[in-house]
C-alpha positions as CSV (number, residue, x, y, z in Angstrom):
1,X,88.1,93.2,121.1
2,X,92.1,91.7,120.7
3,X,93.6,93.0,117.9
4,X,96.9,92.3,119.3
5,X,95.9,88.4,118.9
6,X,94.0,88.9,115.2
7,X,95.4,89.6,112.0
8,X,94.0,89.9,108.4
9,X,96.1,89.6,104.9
10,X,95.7,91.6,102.1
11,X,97.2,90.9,98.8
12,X,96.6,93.4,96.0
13,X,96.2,92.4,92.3
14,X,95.8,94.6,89.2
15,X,93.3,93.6,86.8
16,X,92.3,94.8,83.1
17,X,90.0,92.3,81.8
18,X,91.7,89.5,83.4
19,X,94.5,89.5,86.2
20,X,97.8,91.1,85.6
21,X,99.5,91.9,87.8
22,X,100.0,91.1,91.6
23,X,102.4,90.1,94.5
24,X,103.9,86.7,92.6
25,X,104.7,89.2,89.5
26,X,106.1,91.3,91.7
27,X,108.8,89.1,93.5
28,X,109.6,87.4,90.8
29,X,110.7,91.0,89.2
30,X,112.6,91.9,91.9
31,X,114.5,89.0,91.8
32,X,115.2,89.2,88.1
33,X,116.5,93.2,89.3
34,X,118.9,91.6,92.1
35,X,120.1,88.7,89.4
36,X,119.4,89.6,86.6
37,X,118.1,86.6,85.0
38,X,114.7,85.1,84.9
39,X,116.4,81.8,84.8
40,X,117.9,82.7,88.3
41,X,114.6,84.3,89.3
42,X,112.8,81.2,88.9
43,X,115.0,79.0,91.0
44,X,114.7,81.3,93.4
45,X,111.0,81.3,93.7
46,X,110.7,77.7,92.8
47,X,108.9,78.3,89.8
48,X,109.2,76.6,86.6
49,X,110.6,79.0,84.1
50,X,108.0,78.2,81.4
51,X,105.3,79.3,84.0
52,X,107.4,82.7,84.5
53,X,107.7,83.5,81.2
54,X,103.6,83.0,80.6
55,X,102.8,85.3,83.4
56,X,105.5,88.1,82.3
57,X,104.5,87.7,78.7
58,X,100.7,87.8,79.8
59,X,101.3,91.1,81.8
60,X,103.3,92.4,78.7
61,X,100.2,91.9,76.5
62,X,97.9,93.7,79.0
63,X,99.3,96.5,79.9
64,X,101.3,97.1,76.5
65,X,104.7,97.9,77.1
66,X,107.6,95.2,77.9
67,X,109.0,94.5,81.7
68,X,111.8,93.0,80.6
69,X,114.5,93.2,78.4
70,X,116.6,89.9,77.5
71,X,119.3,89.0,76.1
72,X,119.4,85.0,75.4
73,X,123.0,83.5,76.9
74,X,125.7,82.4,74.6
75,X,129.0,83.5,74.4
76,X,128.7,86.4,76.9
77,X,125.8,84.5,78.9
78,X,122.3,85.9,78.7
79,X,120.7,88.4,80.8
80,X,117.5,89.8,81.5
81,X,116.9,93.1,82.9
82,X,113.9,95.4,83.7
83,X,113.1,97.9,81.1
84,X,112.4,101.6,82.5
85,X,109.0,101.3,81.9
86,X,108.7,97.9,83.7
87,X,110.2,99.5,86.8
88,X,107.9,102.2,87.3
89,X,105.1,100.2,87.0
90,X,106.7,97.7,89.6
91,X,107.6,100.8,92.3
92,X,104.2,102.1,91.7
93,X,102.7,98.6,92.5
94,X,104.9,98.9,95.8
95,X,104.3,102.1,96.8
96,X,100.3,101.0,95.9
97,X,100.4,98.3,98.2
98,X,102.4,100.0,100.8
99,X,100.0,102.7,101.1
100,X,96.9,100.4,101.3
101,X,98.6,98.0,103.6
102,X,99.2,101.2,106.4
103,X,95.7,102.7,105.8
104,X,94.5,98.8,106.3
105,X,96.4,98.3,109.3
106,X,94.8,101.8,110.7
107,X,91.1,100.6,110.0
108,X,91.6,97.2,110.9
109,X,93.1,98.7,114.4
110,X,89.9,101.1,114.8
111,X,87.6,98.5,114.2
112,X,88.9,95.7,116.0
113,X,91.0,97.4,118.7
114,X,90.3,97.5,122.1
């Protein structure tokens, strides 16, 4: 076959009883890392910040522990920032999706190959 002219996608999601966690979660948690601010994070992305705060809330709930810490601005401006817990699970999702992705790539070569 040509598998240097086909190509698959893979995106990994974490579920409980509903979704909770995935590649849109992800990013937008990075971004909050590198500025800290959802606020920021959300203009980044192009997401409305009411959306972003639904899905981070909605993760909260689900897996129990907070992602984010926040400060709301004022004098000293606001801040948000990912809590300890938050960030393992995040680098865990990564290192998840890294190792499925190179295991993925291997199959999908074997099978499809020449």
């Amino acid at each position: 076959m040509m598998a240097g002219k086909l190509r698959y996608t893979l995106m990994l999601r974490v579920y409980g009883e509903e979704k909770i966690f995935g590649p849109g979660i992800a990013e937008l948690l990075e971004h909050v890392d590198e500025l800290h601010s959802l606020r920021k994070a959300t203009d980044a992305m192009g997401m409305a910040y009411s959306k972003a705060w639904t899905i981070v809330k909605n993760a909260e709930n689900a897996l129990g522990f907070p992602l984010l810490e926040t400060k709301v601005g004022g004098r000293g401006g606001g801040y948000a920032a990912l809590t300890d817990r938050g960030r393992r699970f995040l680098d865990a999702y990564r290192r998840f999706e890294s190792v499925v992705h190179a295991y993925a790539d291997e199959i999908f070569e074997d099978l499809f190959g020449e």
